[in-house]
N, C-alpha and C positions, 0 to 999 in steps of 0.2 A: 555659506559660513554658519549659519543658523544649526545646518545637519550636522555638521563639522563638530560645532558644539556640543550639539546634542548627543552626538556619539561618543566625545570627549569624557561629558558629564558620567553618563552610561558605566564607561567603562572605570571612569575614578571612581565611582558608588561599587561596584563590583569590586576592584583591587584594594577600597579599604575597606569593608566588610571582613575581605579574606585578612588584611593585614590586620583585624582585633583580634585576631588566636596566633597570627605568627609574627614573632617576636622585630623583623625586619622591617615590615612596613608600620609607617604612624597610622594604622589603620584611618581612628577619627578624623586626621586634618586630610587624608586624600579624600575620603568620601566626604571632606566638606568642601574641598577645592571643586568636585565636579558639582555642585551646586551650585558656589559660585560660577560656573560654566552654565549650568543651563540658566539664571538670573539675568547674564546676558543676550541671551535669547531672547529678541525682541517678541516673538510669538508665546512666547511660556509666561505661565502663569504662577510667576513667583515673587512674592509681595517682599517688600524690605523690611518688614518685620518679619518674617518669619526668617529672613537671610542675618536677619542678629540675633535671634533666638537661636536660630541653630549653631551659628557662632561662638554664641556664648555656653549652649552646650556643650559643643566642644572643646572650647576651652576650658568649660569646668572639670571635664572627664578627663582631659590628656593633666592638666595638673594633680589631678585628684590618682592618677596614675605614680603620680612621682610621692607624690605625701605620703598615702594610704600606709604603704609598709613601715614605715617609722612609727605612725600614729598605731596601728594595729596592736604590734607590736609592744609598742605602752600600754595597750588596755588591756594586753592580757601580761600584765606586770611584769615587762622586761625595763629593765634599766637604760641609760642615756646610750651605754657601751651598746645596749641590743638596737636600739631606735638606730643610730650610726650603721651596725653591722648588717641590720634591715636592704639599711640605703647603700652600702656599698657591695653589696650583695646583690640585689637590683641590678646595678651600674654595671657593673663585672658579669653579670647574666647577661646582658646583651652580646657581650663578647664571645659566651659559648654555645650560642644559637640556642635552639629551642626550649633543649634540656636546663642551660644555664638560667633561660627566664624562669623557668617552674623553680629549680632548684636555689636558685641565687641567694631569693628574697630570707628562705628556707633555711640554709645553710650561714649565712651572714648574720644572723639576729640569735641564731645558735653557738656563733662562734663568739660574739661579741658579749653573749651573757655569760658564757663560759669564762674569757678573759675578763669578766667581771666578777665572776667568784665560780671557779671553777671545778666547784663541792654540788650543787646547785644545778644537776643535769636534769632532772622532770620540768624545772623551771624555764632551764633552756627548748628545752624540746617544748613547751607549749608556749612561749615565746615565737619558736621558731614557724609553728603554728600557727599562730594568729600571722603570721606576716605573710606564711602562703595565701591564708583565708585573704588576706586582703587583697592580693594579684586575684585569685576567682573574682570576688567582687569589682574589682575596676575593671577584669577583662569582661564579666557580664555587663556591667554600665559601659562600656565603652562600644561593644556588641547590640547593644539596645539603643544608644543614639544614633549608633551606624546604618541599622534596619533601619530606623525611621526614616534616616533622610535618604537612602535607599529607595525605599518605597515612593517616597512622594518623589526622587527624583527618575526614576522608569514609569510613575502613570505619566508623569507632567511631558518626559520627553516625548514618549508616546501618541500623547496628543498632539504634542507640536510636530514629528513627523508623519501624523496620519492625515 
């Protein structure tokens, strides 16, 4: 059962790694499910605090995924209509696979400040800016806790299979 796990673990660290650049998988919460896979490994050496720290990692990053483009998008001074168009842009990205994720955030926080004065097009466009910026950023931060617990979860199986 132990190997069972431990190849479980393995293979969820791997398919949410890949799933922080492609739009389909929750990258961070699989690669945190095979952690809690290798935890139950009575052989593996994974302490419960470090199983809430990466937890709460997680958690901070998969929400900091949904905020980010609303909030971006206010600080590079788009109005309520942009923050909204951010997020529904976002949302509707999901739906058109890859290009949708890139574009969504892009496209929505641009259309949103337009339908918010629609004289006002370099405003939109860097608007529309900042709300991409901010998918690169959570898909980097979400990319970076996924490595991590990656790593510790191939040396930790490793041991436990060797």
């Amino acid at each position: 059962m132990e190997t069972t796990l431990a190849i479980v673990a393995i293979i969820c660290a791997l398919v949410g790694t890949v799933g922080c650049v492609v739009p389909i998988i929750p990258g961070g919460v699989v690669t945190y499910v095979g952690y809690i896979c290798l935890y139950f490994c009575s052989g593996a050496e994974v302490s419960t605090g470090w199983l809430v720290a990466f937890g709460l990692l997680t958690a901070a990053v998969t929400i900091m995924d949904f905020v980010l483009p609303a909030y971006m998008s206010r600080r590079f001074g788009g109005s309520r209509e942009g923050q909204i168009g951010a997020t529904v842009g976002m949302l509707a990205g999901f739906f058109l696979g890859p290009f949708g994720i890139l574009a969504g955030p892009f496209v929505g926080a641009m259309v949103g400040e337009l339908l918010h004065n629609s004289k006002e097009i370099l405003k939109a466009l860097r608007v529309g800016f900042g709300s991409f910026l901010s998918f690169i950023v959570g898909t980097g931060a979400k990319l970076a806790i996924s490595l991590w617990i990656t790593v510790d979860i191939v040396i930790k199986a490793i041991q436990l299979l060797s």
